[in-house]
PDBQT receptor file of N, H, CA, C and O in Angstrom, charges set to zero:
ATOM      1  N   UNK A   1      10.365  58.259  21.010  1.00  0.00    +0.000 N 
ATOM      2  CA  UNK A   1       9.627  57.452  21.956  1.00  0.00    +0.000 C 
ATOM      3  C   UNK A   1       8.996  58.363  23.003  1.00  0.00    +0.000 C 
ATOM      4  O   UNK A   1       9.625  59.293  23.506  1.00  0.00    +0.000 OA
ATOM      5  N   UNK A   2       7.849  58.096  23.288  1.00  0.00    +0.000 N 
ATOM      6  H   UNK A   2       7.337  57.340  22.879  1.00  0.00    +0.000 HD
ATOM      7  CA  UNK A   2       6.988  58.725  23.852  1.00  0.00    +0.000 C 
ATOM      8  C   UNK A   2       7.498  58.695  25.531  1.00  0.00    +0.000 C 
ATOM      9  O   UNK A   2       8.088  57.669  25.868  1.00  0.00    +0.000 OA
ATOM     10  N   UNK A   3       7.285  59.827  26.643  1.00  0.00    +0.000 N 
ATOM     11  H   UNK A   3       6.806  60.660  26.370  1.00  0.00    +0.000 HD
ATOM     12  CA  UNK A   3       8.023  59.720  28.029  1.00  0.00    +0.000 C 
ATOM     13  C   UNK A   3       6.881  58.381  28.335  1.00  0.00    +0.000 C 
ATOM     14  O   UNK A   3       5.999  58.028  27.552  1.00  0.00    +0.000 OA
ATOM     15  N   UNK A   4       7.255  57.615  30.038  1.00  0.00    +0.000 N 
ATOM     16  H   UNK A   4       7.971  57.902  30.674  1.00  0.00    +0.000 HD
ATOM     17  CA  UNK A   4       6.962  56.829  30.332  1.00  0.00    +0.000 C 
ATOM     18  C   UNK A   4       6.587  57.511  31.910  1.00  0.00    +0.000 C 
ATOM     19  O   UNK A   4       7.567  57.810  32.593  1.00  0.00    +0.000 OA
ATOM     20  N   UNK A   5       5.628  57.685  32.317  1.00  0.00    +0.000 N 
ATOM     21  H   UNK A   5       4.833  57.442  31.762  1.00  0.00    +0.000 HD
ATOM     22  CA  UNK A   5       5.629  57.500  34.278  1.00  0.00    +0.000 C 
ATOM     23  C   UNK A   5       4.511  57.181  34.985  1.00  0.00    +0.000 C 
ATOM     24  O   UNK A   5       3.491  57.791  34.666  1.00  0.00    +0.000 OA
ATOM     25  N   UNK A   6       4.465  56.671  35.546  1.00  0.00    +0.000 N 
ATOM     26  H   UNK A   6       5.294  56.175  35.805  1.00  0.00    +0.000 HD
ATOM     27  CA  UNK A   6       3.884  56.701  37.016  1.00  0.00    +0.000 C 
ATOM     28  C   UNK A   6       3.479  57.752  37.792  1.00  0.00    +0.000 C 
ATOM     29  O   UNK A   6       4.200  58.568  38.366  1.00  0.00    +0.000 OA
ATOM     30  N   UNK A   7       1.617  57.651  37.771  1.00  0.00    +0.000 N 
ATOM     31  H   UNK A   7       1.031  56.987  37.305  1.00  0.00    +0.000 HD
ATOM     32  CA  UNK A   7       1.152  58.203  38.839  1.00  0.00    +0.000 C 
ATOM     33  C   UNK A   7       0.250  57.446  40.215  1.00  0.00    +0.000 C 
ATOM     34  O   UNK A   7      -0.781  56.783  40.329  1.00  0.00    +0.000 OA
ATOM     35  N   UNK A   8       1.081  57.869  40.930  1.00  0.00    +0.000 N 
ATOM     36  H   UNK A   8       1.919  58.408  40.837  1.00  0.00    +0.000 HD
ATOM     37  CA  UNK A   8       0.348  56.832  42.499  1.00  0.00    +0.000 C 
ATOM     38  C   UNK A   8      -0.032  57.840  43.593  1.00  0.00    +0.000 C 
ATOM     39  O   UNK A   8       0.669  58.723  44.089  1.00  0.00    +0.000 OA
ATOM     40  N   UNK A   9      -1.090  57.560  43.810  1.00  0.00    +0.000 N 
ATOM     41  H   UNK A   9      -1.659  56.844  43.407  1.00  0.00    +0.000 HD
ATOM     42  CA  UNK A   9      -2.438  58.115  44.539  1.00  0.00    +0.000 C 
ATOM     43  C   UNK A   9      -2.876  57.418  45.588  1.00  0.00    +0.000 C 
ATOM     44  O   UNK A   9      -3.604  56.444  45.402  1.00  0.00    +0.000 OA
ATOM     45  N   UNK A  10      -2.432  57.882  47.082  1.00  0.00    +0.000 N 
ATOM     46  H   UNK A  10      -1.841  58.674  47.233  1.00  0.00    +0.000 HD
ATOM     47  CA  UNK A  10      -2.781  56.973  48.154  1.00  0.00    +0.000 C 
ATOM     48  C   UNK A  10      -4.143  57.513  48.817  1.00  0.00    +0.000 C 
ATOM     49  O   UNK A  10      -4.222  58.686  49.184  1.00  0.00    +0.000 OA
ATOM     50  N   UNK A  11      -4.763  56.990  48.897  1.00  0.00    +0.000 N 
ATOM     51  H   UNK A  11      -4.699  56.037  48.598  1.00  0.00    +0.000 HD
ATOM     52  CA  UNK A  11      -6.268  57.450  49.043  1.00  0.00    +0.000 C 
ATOM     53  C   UNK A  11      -6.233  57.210  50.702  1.00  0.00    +0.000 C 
ATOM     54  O   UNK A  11      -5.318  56.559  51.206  1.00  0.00    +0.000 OA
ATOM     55  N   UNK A  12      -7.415  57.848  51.581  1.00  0.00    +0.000 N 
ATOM     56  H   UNK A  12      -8.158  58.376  51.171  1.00  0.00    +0.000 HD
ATOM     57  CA  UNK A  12      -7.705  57.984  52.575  1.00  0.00    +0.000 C 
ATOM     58  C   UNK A  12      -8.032  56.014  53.199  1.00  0.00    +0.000 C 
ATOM     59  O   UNK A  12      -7.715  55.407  54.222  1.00  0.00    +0.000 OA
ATOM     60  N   UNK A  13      -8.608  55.720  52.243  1.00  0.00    +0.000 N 
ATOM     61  H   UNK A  13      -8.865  56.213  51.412  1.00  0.00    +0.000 HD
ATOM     62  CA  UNK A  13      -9.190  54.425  52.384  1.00  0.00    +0.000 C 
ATOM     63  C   UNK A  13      -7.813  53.364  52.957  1.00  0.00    +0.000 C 
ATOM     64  O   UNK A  13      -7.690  52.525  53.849  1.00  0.00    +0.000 OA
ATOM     65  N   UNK A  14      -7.058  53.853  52.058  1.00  0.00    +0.000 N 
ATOM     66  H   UNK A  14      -7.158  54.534  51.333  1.00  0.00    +0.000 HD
ATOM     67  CA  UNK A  14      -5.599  52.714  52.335  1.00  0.00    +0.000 C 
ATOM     68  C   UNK A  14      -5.708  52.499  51.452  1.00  0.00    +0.000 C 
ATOM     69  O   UNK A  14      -5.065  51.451  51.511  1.00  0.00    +0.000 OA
ATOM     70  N   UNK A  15      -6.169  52.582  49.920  1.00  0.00    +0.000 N 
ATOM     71  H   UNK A  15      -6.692  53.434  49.872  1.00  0.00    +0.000 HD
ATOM     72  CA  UNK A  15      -6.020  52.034  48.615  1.00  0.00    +0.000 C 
ATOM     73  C   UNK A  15      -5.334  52.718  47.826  1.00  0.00    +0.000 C 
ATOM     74  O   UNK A  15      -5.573  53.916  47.979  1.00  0.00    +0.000 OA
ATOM     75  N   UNK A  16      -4.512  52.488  46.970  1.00  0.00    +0.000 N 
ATOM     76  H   UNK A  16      -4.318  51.515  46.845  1.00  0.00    +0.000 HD
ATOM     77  CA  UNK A  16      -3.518  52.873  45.968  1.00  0.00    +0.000 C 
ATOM     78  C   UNK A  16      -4.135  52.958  44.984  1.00  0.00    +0.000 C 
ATOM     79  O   UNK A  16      -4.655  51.909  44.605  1.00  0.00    +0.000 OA
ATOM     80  N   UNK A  17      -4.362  54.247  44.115  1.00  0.00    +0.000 N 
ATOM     81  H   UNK A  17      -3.939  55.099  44.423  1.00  0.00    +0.000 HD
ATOM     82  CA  UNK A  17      -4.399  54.246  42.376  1.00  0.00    +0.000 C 
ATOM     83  C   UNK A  17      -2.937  54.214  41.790  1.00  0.00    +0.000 C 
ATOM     84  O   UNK A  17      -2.092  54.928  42.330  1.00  0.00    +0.000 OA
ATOM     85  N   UNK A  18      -2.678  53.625  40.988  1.00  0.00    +0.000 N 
ATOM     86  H   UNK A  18      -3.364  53.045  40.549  1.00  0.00    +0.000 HD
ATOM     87  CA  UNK A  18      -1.509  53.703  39.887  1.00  0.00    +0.000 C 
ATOM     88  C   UNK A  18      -1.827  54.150  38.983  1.00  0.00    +0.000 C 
ATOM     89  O   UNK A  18      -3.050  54.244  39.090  1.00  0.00    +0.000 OA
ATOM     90  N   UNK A  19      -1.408  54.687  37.693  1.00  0.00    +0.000 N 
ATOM     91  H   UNK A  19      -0.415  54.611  37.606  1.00  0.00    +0.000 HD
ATOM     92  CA  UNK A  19      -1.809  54.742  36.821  1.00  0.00    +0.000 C 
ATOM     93  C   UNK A  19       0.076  55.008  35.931  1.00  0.00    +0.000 C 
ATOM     94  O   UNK A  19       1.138  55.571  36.197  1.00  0.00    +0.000 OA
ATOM     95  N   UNK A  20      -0.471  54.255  34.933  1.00  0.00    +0.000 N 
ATOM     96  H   UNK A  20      -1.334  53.798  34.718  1.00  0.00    +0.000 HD
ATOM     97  CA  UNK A  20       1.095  54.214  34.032  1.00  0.00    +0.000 C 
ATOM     98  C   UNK A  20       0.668  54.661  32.595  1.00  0.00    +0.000 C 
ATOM     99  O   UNK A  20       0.018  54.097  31.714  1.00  0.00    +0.000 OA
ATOM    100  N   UNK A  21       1.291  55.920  32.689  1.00  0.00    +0.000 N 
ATOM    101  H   UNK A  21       1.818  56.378  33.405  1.00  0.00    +0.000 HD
ATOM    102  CA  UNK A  21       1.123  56.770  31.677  1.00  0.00    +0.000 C 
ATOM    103  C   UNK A  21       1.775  56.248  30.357  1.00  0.00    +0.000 C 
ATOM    104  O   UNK A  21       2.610  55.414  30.710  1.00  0.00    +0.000 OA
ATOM    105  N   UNK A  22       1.773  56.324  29.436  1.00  0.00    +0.000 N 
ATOM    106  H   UNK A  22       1.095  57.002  29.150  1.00  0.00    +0.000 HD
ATOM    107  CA  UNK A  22       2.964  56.218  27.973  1.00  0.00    +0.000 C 
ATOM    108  C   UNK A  22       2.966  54.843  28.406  1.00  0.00    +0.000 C 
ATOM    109  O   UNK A  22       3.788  54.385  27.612  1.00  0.00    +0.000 OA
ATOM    110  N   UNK A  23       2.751  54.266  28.834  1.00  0.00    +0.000 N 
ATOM    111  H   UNK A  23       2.083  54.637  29.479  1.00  0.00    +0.000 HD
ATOM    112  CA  UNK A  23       3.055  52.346  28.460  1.00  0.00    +0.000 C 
ATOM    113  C   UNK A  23       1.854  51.850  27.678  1.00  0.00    +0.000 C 
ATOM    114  O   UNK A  23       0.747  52.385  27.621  1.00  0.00    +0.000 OA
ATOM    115  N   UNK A  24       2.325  50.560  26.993  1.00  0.00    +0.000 N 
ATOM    116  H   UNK A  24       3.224  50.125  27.040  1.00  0.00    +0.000 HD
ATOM    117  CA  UNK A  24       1.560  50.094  25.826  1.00  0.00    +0.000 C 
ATOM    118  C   UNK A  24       1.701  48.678  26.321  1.00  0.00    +0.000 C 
ATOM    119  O   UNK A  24       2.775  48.267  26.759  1.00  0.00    +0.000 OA
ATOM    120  N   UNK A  25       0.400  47.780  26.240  1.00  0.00    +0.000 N 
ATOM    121  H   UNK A  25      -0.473  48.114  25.885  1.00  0.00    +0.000 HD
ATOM    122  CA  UNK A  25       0.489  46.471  26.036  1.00  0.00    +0.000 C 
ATOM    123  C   UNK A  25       1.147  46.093  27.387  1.00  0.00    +0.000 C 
ATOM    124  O   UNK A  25       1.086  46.768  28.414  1.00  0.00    +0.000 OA
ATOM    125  N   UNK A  26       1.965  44.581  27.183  1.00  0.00    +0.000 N 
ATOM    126  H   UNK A  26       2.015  44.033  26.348  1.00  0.00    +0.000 HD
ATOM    127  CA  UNK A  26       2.280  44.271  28.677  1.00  0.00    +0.000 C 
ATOM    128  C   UNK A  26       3.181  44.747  29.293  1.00  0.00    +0.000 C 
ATOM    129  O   UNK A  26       3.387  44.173  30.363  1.00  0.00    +0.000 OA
ATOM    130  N   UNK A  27       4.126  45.960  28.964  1.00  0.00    +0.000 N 
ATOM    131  H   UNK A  27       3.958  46.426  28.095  1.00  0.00    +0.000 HD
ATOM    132  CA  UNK A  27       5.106  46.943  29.433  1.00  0.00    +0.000 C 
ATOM    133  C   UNK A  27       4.693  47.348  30.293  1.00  0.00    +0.000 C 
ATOM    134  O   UNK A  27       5.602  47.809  30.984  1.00  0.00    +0.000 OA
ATOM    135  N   UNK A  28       3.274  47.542  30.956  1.00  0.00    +0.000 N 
ATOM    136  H   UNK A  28       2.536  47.167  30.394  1.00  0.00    +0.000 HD
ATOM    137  CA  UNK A  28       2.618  48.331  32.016  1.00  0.00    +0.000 C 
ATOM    138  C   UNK A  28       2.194  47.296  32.951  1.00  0.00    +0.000 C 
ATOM    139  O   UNK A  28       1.709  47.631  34.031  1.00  0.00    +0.000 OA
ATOM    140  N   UNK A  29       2.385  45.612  32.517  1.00  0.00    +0.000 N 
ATOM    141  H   UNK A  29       2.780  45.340  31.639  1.00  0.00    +0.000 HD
ATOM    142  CA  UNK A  29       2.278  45.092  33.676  1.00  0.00    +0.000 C 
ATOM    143  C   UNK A  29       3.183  44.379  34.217  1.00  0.00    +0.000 C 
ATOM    144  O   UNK A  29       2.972  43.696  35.219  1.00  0.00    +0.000 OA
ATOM    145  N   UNK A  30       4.414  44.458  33.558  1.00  0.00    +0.000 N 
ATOM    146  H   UNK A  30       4.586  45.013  32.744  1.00  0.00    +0.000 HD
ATOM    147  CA  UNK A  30       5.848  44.155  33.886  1.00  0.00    +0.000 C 
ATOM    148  C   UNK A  30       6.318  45.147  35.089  1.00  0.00    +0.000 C 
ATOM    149  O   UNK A  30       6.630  44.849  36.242  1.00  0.00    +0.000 OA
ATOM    150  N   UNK A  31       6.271  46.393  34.471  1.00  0.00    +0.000 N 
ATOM    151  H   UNK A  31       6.017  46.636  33.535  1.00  0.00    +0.000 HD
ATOM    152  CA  UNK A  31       6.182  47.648  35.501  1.00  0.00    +0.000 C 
ATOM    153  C   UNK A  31       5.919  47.532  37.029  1.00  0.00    +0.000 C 
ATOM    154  O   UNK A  31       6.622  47.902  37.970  1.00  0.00    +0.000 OA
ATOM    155  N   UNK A  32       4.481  46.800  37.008  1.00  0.00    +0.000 N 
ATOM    156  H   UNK A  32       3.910  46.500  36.243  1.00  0.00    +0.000 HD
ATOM    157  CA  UNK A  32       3.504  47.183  37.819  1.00  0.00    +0.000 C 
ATOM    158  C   UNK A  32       4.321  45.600  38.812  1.00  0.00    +0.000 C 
ATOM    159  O   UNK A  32       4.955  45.742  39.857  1.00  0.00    +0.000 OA
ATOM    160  N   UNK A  33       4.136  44.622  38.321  1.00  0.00    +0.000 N 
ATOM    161  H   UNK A  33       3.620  44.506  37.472  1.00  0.00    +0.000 HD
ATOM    162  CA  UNK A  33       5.047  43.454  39.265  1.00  0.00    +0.000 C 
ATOM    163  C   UNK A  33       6.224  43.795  39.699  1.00  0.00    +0.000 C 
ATOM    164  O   UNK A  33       6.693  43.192  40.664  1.00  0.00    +0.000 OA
ATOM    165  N   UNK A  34       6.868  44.727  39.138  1.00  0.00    +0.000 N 
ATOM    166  H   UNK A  34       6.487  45.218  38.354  1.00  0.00    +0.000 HD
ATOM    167  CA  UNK A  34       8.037  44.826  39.850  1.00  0.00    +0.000 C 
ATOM    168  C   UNK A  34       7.909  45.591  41.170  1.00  0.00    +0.000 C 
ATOM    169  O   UNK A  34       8.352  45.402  42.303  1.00  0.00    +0.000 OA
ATOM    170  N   UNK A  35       7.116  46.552  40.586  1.00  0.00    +0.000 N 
ATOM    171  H   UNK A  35       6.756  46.705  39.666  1.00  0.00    +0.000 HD
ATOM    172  CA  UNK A  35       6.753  47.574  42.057  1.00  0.00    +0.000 C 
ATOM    173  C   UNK A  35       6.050  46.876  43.052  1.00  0.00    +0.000 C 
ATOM    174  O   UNK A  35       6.309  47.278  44.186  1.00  0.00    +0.000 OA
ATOM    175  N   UNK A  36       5.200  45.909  42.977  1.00  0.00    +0.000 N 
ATOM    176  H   UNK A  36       4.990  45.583  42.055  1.00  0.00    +0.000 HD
ATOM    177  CA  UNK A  36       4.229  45.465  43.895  1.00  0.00    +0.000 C 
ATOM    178  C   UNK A  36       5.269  44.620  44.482  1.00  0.00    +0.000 C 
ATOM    179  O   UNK A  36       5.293  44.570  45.711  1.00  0.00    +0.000 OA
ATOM    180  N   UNK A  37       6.293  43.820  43.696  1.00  0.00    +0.000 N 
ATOM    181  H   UNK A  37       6.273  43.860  42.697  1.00  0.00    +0.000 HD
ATOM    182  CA  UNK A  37       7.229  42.702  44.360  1.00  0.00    +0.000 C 
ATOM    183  C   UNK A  37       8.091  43.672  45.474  1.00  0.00    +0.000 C 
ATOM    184  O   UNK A  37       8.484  43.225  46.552  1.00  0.00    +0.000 OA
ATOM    185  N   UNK A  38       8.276  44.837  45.099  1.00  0.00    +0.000 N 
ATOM    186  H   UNK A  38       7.957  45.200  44.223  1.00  0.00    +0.000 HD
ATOM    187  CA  UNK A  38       9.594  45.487  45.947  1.00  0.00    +0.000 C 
ATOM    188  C   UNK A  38       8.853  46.334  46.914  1.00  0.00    +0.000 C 
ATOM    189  O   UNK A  38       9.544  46.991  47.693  1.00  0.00    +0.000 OA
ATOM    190  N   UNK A  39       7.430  46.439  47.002  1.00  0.00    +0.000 N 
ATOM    191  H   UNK A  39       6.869  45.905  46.369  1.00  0.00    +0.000 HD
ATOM    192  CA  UNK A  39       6.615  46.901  48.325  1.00  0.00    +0.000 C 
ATOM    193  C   UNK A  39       5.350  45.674  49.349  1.00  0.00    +0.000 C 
ATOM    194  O   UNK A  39       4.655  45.875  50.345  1.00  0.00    +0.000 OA
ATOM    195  N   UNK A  40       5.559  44.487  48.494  1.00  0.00    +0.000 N 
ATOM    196  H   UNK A  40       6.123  44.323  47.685  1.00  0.00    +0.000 HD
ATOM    197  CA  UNK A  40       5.108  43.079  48.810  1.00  0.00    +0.000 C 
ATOM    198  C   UNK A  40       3.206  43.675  49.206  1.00  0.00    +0.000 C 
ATOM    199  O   UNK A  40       2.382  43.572  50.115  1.00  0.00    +0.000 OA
ATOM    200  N   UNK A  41       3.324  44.260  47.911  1.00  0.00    +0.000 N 
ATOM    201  H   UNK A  41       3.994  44.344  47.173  1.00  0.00    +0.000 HD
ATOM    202  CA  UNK A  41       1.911  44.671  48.175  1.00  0.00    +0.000 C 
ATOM    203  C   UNK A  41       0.611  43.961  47.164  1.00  0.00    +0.000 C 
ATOM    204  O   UNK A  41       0.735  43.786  45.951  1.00  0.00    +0.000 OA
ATOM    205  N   UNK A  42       0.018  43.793  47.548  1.00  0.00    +0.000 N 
ATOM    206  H   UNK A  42      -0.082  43.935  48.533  1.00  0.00    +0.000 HD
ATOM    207  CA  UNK A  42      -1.140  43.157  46.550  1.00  0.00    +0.000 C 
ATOM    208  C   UNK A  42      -2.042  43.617  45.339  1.00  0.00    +0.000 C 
ATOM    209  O   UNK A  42      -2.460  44.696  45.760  1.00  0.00    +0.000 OA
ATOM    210  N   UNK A  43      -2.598  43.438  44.067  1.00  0.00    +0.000 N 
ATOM    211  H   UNK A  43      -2.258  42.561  43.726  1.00  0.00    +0.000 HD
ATOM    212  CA  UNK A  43      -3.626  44.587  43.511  1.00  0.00    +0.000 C 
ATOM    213  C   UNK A  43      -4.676  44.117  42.807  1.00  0.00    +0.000 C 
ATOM    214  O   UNK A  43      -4.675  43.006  42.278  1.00  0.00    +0.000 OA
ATOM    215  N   UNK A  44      -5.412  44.745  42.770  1.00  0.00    +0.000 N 
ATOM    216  H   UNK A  44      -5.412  45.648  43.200  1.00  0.00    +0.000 HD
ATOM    217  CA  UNK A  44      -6.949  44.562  41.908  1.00  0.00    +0.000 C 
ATOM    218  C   UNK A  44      -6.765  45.166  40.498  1.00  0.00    +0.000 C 
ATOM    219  O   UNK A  44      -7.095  46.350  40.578  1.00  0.00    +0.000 OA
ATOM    220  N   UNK A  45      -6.415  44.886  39.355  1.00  0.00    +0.000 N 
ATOM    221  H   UNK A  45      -6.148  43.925  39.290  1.00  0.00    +0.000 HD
ATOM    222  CA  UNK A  45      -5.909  45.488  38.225  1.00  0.00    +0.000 C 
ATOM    223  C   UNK A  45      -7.419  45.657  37.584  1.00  0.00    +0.000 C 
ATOM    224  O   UNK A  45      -8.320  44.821  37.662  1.00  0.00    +0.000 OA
ATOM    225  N   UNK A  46      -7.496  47.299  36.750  1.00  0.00    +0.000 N 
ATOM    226  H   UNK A  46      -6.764  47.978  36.687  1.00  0.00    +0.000 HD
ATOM    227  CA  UNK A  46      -8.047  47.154  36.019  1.00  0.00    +0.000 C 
ATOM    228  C   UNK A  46      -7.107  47.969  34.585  1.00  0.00    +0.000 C 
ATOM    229  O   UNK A  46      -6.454  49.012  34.619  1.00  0.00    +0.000 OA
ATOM    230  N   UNK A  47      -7.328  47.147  33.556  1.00  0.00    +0.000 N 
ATOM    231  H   UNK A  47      -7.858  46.300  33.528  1.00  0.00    +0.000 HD
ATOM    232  CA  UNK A  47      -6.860  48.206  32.686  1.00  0.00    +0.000 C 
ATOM    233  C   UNK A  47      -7.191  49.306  31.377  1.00  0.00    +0.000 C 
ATOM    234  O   UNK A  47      -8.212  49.236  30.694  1.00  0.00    +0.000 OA
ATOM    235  N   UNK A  48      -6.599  49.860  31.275  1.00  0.00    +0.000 N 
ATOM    236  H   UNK A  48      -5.769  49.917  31.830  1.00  0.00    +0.000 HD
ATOM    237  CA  UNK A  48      -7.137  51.258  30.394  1.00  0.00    +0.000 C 
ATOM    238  C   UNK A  48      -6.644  50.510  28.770  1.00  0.00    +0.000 C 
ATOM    239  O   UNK A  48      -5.925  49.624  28.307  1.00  0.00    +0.000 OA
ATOM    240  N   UNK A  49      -7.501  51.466  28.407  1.00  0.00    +0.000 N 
ATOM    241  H   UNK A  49      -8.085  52.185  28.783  1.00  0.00    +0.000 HD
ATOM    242  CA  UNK A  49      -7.481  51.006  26.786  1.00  0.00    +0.000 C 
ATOM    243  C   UNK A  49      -5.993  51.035  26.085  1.00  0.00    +0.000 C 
ATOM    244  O   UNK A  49      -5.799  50.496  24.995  1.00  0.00    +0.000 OA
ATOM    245  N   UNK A  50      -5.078  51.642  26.737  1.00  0.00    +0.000 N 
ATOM    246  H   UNK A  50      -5.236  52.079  27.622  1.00  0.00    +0.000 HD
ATOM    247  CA  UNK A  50      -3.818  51.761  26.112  1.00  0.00    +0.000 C 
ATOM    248  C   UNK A  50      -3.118  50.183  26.554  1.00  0.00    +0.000 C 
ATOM    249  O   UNK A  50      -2.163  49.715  25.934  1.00  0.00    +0.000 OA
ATOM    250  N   UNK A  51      -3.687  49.577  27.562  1.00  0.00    +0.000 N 
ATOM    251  H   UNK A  51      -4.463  49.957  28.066  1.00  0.00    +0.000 HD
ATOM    252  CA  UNK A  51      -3.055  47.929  27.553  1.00  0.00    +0.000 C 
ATOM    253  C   UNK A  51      -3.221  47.336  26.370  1.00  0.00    +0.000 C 
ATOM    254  O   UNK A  51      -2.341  46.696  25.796  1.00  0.00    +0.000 OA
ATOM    255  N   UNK A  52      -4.476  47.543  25.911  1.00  0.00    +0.000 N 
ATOM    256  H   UNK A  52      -5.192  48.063  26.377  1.00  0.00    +0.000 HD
ATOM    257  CA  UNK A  52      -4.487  46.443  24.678  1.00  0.00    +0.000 C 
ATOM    258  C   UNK A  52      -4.147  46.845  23.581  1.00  0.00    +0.000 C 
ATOM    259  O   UNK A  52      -4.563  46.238  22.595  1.00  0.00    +0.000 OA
ATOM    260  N   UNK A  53      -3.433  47.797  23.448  1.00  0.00    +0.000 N 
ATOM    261  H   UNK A  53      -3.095  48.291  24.249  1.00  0.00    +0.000 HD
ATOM    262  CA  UNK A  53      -3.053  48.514  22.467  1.00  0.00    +0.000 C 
ATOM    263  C   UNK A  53      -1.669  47.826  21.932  1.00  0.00    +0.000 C 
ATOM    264  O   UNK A  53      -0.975  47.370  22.841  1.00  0.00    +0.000 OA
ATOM    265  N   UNK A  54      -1.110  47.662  20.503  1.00  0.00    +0.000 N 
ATOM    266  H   UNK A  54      -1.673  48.032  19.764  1.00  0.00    +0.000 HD
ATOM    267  CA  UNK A  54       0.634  46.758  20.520  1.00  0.00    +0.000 C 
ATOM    268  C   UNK A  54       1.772  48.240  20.313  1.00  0.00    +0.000 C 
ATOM    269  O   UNK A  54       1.757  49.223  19.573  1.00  0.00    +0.000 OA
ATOM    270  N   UNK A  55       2.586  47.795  21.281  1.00  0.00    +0.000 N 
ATOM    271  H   UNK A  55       2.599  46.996  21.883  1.00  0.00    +0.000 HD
ATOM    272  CA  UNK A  55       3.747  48.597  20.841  1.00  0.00    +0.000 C 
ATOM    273  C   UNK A  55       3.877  48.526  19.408  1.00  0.00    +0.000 C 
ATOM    274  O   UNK A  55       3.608  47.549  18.709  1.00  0.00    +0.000 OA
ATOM    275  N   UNK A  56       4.402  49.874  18.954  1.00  0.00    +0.000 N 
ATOM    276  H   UNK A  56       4.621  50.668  19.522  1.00  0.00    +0.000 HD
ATOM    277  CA  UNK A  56       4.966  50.139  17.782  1.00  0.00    +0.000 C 
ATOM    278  C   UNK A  56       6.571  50.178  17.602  1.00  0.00    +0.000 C 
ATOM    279  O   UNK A  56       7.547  50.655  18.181  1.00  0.00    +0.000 OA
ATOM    280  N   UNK A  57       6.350  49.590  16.743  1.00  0.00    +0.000 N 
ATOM    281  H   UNK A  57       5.557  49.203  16.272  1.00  0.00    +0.000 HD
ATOM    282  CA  UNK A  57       7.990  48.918  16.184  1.00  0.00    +0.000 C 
ATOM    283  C   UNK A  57       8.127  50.143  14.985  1.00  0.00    +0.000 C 
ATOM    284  O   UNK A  57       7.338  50.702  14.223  1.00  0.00    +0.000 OA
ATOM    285  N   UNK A  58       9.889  50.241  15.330  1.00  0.00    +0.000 N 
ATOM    286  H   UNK A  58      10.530  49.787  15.949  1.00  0.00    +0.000 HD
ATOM    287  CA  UNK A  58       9.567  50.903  13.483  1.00  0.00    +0.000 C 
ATOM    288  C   UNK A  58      11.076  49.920  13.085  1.00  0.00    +0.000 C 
ATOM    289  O   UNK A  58      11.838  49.149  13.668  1.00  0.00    +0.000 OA
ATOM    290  N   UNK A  59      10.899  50.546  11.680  1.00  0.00    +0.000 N 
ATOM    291  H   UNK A  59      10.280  51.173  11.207  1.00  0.00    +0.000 HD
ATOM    292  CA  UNK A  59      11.609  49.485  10.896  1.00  0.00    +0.000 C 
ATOM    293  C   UNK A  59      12.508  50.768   9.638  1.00  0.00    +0.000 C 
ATOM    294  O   UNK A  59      11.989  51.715   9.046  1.00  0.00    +0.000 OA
ATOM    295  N   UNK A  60      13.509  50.437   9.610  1.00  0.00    +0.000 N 
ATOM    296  H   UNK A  60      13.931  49.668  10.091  1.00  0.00    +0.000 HD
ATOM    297  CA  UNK A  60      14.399  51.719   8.644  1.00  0.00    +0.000 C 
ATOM    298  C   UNK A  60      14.627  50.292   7.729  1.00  0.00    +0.000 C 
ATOM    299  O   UNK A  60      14.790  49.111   8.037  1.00  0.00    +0.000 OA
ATOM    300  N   UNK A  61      14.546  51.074   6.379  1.00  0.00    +0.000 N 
ATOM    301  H   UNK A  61      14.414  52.033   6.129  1.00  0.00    +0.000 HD
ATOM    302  CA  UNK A  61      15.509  50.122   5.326  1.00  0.00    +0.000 C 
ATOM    303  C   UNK A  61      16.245  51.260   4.555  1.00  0.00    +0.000 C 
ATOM    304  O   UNK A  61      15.874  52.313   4.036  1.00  0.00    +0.000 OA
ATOM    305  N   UNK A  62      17.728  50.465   4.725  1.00  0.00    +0.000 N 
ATOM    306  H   UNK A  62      18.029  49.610   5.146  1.00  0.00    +0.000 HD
ATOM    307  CA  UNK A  62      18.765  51.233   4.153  1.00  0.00    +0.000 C 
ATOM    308  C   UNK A  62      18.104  50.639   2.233  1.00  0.00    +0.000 C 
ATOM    309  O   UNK A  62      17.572  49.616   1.801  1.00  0.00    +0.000 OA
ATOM    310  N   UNK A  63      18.587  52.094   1.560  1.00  0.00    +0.000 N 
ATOM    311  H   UNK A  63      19.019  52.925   1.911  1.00  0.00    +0.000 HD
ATOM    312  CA  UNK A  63      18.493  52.133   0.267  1.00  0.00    +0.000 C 
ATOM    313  C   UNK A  63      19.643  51.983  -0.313  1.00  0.00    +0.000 C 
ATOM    314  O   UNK A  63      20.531  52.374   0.445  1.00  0.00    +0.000 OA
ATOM    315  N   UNK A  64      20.250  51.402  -1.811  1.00  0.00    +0.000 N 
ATOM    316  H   UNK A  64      19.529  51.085  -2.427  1.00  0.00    +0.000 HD
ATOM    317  CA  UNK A  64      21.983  51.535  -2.043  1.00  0.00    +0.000 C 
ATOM    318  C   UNK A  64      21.149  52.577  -3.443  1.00  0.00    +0.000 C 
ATOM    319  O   UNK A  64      21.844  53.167  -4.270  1.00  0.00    +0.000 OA
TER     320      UNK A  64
């Protein structure tokens, strides 16, 4: 499994970039509510092509 993190960028303006590296699909906006809930902060989302992307599952089958 690929690493997962967070980069946050406080700009001069007062505006926050996030950016969530290694997340796929809605894993990056589960992420992102939790952080905004535990700094009661607000956001303008846009997202990168890896949102719409689906996690990959894998699947083993035992052989006899």
């Amino acid at each position: 499994m690929a690493d997962k993190e967070m980069e946050i960028v406080f700009k001069n303006d007062g505006t926050v970039d996030i950016d969530m590296i290694g997340y796929h699909g809605k894993g990056c906006t589960e992420e992102i509510n939790e952080l905004l809930d535990a700094v009661g902060g607000k956001s303008k989302r846009k997202q990168k092509e890896e949102y719409y992307q689906k996690d990959k599952v894998q699947i083993q089958q035992k052989r006899n």
